[in-house]
VOGUMAR-419705 format. One record per residue: y, x negated, z of N, C-alpha, C in turn; residue in one letter. Coordinates in steps of 0.1 Angstrom, whole numbers. Layout:
// VOGUMAR-419705
> n.yy;n.xx;n.zz;ca.yy;ca.xx;ca.zz;c.yy;c.xx;c.zz;type
> Y;X;Z;Y;X;Z;Y;X;Z;a
...
END
This chain:
// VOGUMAR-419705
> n.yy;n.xx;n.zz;ca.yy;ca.xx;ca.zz;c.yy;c.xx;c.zz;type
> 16;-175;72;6;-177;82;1;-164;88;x
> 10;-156;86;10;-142;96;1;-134;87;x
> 1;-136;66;-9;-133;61;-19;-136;61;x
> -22;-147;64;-35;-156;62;-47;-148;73;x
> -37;-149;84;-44;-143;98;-48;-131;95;x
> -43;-124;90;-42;-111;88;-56;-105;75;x
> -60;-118;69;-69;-115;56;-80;-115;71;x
> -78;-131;78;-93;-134;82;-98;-119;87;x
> -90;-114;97;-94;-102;109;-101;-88;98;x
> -90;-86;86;-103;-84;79;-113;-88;73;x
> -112;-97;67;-130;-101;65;-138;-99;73;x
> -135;-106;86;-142;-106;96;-146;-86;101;x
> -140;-84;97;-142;-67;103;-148;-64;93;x
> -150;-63;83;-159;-62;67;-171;-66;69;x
> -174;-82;71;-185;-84;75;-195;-78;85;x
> -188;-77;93;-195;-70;109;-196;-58;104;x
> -193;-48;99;-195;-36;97;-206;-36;82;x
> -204;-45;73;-215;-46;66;-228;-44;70;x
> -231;-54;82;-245;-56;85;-247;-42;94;x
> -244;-33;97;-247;-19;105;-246;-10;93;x
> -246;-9;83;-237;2;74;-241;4;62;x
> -250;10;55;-259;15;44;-251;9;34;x
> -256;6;25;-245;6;14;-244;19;2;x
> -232;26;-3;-232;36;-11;-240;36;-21;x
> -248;45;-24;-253;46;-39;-244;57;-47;x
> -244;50;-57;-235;55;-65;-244;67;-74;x
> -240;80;-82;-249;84;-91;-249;82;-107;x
> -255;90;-116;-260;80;-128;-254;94;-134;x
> -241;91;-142;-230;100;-143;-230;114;-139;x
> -233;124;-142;-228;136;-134;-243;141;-124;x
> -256;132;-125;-265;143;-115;-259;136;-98;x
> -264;143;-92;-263;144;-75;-267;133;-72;x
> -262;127;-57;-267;122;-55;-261;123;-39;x
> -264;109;-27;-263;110;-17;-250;102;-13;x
> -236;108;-7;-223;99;-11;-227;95;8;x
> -224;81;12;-224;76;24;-235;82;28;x
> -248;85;20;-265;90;28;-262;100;43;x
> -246;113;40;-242;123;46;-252;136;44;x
> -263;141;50;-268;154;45;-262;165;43;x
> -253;170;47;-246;175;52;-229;173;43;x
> -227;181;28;-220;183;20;-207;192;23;x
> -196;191;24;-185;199;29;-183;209;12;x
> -180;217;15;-179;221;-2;-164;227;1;x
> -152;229;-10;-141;236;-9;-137;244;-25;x
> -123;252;-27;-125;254;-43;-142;264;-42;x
> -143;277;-37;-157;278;-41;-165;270;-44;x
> -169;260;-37;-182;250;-42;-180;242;-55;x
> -169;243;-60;-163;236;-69;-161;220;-65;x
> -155;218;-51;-150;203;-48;-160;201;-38;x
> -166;189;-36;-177;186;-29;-171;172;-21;x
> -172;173;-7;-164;163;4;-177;155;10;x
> -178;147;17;-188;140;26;-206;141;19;x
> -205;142;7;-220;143;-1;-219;146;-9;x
> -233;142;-19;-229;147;-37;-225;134;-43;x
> -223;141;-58;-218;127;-69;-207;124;-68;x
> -207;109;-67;-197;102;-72;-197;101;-86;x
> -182;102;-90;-181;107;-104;-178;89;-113;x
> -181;89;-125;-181;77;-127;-164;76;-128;x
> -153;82;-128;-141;78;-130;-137;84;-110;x
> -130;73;-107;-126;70;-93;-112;69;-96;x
> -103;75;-86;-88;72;-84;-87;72;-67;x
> -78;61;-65;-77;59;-51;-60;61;-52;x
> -64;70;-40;-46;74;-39;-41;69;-28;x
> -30;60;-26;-24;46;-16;-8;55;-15;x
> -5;47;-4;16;49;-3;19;48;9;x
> 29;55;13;35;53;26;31;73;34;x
> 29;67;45;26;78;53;40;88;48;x
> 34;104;48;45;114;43;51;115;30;x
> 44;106;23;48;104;8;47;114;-2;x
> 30;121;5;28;135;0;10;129;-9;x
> 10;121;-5;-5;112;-12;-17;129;-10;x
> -21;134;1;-29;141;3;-31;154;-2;x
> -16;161;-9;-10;172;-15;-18;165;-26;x
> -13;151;-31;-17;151;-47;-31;150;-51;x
> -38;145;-42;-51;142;-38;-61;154;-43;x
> -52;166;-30;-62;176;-35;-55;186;-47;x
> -43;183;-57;-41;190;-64;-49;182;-76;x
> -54;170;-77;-60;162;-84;-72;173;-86;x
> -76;176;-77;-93;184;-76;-90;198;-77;x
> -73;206;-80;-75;215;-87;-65;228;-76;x
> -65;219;-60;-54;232;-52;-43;232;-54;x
> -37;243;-57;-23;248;-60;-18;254;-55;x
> -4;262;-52;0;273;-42;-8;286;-42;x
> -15;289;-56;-21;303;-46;-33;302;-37;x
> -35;286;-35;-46;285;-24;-41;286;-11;x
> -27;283;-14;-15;287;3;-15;273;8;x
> -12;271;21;-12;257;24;-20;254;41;x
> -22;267;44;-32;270;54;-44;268;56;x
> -52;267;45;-69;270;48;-74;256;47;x
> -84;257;46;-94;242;44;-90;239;31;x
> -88;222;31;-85;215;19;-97;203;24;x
> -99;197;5;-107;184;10;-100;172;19;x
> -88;170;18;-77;165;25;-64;166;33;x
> -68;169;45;-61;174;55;-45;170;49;x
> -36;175;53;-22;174;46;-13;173;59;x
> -7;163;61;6;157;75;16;170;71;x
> 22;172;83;36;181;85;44;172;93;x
> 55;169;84;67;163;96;61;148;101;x
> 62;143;112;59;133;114;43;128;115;x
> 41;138;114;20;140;116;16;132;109;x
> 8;126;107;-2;116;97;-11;123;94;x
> -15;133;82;-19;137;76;-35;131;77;x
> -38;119;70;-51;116;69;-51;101;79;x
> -58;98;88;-67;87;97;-69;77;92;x
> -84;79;84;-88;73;75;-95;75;59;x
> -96;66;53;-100;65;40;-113;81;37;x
> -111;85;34;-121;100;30;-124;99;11;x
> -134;104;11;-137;108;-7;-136;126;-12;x
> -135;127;-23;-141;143;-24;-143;140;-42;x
> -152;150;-44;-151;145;-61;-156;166;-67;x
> -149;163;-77;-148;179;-84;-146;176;-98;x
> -139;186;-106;-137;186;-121;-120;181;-124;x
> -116;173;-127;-101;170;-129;-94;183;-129;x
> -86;183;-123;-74;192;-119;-81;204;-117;x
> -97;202;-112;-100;218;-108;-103;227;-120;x
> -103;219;-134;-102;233;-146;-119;231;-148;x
> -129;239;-156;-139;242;-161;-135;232;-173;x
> -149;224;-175;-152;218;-181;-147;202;-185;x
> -135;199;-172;-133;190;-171;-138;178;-167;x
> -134;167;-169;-144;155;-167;-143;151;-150;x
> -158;149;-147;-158;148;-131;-145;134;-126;x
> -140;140;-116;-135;130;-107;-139;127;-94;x
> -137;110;-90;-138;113;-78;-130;106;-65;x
> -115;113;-61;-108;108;-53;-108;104;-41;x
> -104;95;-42;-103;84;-28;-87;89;-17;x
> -89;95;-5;-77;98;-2;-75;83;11;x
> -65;75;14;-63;64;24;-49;70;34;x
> -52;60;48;-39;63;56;-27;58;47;x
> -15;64;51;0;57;51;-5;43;57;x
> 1;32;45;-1;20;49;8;15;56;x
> 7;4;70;11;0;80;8;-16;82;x
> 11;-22;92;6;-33;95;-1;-35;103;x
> -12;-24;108;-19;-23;118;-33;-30;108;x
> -41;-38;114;-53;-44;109;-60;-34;107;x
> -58;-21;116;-76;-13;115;-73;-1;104;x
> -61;-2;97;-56;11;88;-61;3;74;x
> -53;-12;73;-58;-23;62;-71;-21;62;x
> -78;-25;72;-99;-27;74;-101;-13;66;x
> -97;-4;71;-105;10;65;-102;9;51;x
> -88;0;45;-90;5;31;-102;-3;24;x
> -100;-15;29;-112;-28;22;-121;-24;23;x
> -128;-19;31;-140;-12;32;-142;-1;25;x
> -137;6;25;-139;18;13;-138;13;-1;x
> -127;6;-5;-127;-3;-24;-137;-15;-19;x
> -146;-18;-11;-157;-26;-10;-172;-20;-14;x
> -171;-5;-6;-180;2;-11;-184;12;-25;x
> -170;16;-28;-172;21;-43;-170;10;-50;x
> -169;-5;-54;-170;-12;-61;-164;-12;-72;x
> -161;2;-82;-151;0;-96;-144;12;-91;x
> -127;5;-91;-122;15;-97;-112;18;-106;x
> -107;31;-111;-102;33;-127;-86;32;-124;x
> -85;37;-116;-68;39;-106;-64;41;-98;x
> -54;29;-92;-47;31;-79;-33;39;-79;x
> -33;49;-74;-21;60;-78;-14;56;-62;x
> -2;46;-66;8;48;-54;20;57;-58;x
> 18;69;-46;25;78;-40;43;76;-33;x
> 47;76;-45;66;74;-37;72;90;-39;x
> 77;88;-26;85;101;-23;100;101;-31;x
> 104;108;-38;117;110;-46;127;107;-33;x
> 138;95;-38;149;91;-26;146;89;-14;x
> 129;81;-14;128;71;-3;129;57;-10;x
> 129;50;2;130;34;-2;114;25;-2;x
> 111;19;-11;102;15;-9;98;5;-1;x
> 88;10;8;87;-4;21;78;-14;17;x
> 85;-24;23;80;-37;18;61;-34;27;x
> 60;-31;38;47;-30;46;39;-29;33;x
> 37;-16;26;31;-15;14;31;-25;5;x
> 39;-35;2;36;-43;-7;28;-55;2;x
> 34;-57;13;25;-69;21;9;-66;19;x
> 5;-48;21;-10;-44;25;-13;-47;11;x
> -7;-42;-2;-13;-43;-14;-18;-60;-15;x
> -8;-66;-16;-14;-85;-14;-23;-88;-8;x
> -23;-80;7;-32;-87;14;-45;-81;7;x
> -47;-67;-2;-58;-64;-4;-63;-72;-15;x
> -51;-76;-25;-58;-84;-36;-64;-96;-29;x
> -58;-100;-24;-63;-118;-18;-77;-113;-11;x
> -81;-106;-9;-94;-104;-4;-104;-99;-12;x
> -100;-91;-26;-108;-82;-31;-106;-83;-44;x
> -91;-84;-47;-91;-92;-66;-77;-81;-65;x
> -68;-86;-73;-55;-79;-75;-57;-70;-84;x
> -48;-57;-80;-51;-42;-84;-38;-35;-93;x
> -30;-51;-94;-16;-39;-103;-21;-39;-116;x
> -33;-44;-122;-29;-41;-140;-35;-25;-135;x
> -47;-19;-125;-46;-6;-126;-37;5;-115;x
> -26;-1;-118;-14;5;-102;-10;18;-117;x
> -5;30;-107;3;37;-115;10;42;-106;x
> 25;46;-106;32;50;-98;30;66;-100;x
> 29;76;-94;36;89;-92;47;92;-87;x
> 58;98;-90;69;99;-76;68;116;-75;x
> 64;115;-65;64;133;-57;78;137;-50;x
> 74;149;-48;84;156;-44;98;157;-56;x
> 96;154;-70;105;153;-78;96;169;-87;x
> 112;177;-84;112;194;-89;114;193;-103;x
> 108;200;-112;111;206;-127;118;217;-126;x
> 123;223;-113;127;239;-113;142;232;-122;x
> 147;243;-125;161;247;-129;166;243;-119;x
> 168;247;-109;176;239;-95;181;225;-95;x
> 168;219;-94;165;206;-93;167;196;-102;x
> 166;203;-113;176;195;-124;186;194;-128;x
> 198;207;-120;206;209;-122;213;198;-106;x
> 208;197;-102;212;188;-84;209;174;-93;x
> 203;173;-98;199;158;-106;209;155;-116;x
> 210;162;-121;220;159;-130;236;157;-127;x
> 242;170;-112;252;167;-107;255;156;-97;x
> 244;146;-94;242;136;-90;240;127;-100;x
> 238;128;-114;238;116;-121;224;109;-125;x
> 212;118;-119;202;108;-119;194;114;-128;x
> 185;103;-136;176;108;-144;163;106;-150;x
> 156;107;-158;139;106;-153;139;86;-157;x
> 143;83;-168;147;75;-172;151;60;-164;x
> 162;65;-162;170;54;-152;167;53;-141;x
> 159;66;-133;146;66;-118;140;56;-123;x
> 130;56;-136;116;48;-136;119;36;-141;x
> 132;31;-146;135;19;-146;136;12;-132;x
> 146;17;-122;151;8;-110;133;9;-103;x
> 124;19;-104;109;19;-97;103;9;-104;x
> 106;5;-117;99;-8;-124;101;-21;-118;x
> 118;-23;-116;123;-35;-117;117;-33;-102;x
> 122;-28;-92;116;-28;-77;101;-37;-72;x
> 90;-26;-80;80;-32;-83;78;-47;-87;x
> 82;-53;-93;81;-62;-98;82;-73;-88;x
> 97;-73;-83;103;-79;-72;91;-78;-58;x
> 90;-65;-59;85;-66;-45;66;-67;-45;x
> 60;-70;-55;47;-69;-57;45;-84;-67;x
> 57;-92;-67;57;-101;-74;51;-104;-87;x
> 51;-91;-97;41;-93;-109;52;-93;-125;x
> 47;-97;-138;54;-91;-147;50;-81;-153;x
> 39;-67;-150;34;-60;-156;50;-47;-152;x
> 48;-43;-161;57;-31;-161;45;-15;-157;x
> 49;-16;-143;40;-5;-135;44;9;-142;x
> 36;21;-153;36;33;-153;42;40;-143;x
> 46;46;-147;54;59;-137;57;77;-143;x
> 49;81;-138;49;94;-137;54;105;-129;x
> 59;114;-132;62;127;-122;54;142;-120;x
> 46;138;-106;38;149;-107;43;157;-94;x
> 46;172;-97;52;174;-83;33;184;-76;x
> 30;180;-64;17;188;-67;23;201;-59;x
> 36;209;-56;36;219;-54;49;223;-64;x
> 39;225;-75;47;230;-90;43;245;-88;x
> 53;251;-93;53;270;-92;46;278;-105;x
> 33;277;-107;25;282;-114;34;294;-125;x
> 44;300;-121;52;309;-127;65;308;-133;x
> 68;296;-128;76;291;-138;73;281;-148;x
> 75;284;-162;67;277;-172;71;263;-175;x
> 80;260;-172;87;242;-177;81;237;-164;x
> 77;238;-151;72;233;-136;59;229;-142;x
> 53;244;-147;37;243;-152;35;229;-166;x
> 43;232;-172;45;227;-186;41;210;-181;x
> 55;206;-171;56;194;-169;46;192;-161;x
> 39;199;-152;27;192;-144;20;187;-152;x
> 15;194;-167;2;191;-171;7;178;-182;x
> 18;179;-188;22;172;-194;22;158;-184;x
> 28;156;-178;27;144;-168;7;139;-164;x
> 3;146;-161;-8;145;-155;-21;140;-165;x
> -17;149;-181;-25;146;-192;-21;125;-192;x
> -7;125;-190;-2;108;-195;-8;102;-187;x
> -13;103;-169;-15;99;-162;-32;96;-164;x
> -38;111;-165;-56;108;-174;-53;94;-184;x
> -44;98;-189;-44;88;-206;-49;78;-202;x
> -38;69;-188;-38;57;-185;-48;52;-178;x
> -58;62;-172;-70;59;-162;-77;57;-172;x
> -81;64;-181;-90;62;-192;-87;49;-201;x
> -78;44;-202;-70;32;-212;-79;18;-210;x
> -77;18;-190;-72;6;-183;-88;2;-179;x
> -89;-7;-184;-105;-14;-177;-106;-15;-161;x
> -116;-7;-153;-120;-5;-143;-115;-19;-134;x
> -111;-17;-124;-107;-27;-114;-120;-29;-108;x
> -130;-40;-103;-140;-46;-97;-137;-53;-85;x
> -141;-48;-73;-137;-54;-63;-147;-66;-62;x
> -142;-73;-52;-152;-86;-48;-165;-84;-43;x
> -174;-93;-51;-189;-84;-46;-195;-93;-30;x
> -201;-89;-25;-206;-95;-9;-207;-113;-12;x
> -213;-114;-20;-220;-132;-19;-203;-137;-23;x
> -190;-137;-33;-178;-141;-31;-174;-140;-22;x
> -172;-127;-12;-165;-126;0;-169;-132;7;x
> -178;-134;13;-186;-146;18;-179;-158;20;x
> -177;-163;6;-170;-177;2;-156;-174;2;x
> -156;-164;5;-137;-165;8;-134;-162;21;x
> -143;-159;36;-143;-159;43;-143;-173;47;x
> -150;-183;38;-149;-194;41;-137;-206;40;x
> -131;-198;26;-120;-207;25;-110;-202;34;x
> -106;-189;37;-96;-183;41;-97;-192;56;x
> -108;-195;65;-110;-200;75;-102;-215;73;x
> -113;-223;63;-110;-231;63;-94;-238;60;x
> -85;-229;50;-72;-229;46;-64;-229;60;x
> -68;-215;70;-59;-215;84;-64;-226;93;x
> -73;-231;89;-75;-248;100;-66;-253;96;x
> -62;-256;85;-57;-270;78;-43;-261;82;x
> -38;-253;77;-25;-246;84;-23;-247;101;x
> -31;-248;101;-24;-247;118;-27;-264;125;x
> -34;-271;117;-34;-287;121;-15;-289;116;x
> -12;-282;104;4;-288;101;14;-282;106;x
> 9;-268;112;17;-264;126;18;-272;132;x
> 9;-277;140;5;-283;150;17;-298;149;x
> 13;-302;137;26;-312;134;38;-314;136;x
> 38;-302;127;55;-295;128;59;-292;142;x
> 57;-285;150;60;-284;162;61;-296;170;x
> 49;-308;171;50;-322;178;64;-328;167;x
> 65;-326;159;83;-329;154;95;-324;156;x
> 92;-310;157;105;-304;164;106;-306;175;x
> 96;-310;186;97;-308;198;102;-322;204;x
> 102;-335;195;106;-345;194;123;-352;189;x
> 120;-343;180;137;-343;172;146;-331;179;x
> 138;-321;187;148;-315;201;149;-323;210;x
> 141;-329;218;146;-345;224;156;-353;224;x
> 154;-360;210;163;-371;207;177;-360;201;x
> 178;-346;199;194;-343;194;195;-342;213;x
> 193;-338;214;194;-337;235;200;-348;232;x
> 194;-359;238;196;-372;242;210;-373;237;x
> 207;-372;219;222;-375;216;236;-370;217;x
> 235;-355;224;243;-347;226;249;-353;241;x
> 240;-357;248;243;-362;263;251;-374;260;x
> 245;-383;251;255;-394;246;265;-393;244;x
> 269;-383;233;283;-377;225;293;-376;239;x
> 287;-366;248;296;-361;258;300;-371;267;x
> 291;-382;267;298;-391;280;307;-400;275;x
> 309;-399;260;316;-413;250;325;-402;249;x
> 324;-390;251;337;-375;248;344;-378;265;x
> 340;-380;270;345;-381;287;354;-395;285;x
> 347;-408;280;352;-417;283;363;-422;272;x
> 365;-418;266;377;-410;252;387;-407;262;x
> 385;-395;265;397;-387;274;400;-396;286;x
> 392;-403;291;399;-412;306;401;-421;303;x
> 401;-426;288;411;-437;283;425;-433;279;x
> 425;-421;271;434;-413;269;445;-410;280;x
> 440;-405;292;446;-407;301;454;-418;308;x
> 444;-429;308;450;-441;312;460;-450;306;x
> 462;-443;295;470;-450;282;485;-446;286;x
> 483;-428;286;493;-420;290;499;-426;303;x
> 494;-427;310;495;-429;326;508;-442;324;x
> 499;-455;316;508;-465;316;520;-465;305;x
> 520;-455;298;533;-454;290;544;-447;298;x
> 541;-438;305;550;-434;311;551;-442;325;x
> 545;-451;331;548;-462;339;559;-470;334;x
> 557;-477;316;566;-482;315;580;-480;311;x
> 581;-465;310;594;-460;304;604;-457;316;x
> 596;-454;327;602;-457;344;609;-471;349;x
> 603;-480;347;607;-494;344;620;-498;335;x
END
């Protein structure tokens, strides 16, 4: 019930914001074009990464997780920042410290994959830490409403956090509104080191890349209710350029990760005239749900009654038990006096 409600308030917020709100034009593969009809183009990377204007690239990756996961690091290491850009200056994706929420809402930026020359254009989708708040869900539907295809949803797990169920509730509630997104889900887990260190702490703990991306499979499954066996990759986006197995494994991971965006047929969200009709059902489904609420409750509140009643019964046939009891007693020892 508490989903159902929770689809309507978005649709309903989708809609209303539809009718005020240009729709995106997309461009016609790599020339320019106008992203959200913004004049006014943020550029980062030397004019390399282009924020709030410019082309959308025909391959889209939307990056999802849990607030602090590290989604915004990978975002913009996607479009090419690394540590010698420092962690100070302007990024296309503001980056959380600590308890901070990094990104608000849903933002775009599109550049050349990983930043290298002659790479094929990308164009990333950064979202808040998913919650149960309606207006963090609203912002995402609306943004995978307005880019219309995309190639991959990169959910963001932090190495030796747990995964929250919130996140799987928002994923559902997004499919049920917009069309389900795990055949193109890939997991990342960040914050997992290639250094010598870190494999050496991994290993004296027992854990391994292996037996990680099994229990993240089976997890998934359970908690997204699907049989697809979700990809999982390790990309740390603050890999140490100078040490070579860190570098090695970035690109190695990140090549497997292209592989699978390119593999997986574009995810298509729900176009306006369906949503429509599923505003309609979704309505009409919570009528008929809350008419058998409505039921249910005039039964409980009836069958709380009659166990009352019966309980008041019990107790006075429990009274008149014991002052029989007594009176029995009374006259046995009357007649043993005698």
């Amino acid at each position: 019930m508490l989903n159902l409600s929770l689809s309507i308030l978005l649709i309903y917020s989708l809609l209303v914001r539809a009718q005020s709100r240009i729709g995106l034009e997309l461009c016609d593969g790599f020339r320019n074009s106008i992203l959200f009809n913004t004049p006014d183009a943020e550029t980062f990377f030397n004019g390399s990464v282009i924020k709030g204007g410019g082309c959308i690239f025909p391959t889209r990756i939307v990056i999802i997780g849990s607030q602090g996961a590290g989604k915004s690091s990978l975002a913009n290491s996607f479009l090419g920042w690394d540590l010698t850009y420092g962690t100070s200056g302007e990024l296309p994706f503001h980056v959380g410290h600590g308890v901070e929420a990094g990104t608000r809402s849903s933002s775009y930026a599109s550049g050349a994959w990983l930043g290298r020359e002659g790479s094929p254009g990308v164009t990333i989708v950064d979202t808040p830490g998913f919650n149960s708040s309606v207006q963090q869900l609203e912002d995402m539907v609306w943004t995978l409403a307005e880019i219309e295809e995309v190639n991959g949803f990169v959910l963001v797990f932090r190495y030796k956090d747990r995964m929250s169920t919130e996140l799987a509730r928002s994923l559902a509630a997004v499919g049920r509104l917009l069309g389900n997104v795990t055949k193109n889900l890939a997991v990342v887990i960040s914050f997992w080191s290639f250094s010598a260190a870190a494999e050496e702490d991994r290993d004296n703990r027992r854990v391994n890349k292996k037996r990680y991306t099994d229990q993240i499979i089976e997890m998934l499954k359970d908690i997204l209710d699907t049989r697809e066996d979700i990809p999982v990759f390790y990309i740390d986006s603050h890999y140490s350029l100078a040490d070579e197995q860190e570098r090695r494994m970035f690109n190695k991971e990140t090549s497997k990760l292209w592989q699978f965006i390119k593999d997986v047929s574009p995810w298509v969200s729900l176009p306006p005239a369906k949503l429509k009709a599923q505003v309609r059902r979704v309505r009409r489904r919570t009528g008929e749900m809350k008419e058998k609420c409505q039921v249910y409750e005039d039964d409980r509140m009836e069958w709380m009654d009659k166990f009352t009643n019966q309980k008041s019964i019990i107790k006075h046939q429990d009274d008149e038990i014991m002052d029989l009891r007594s009176s029995i007693e009374d006259l046995k020892s009357r007649c043993r006096r005698s």
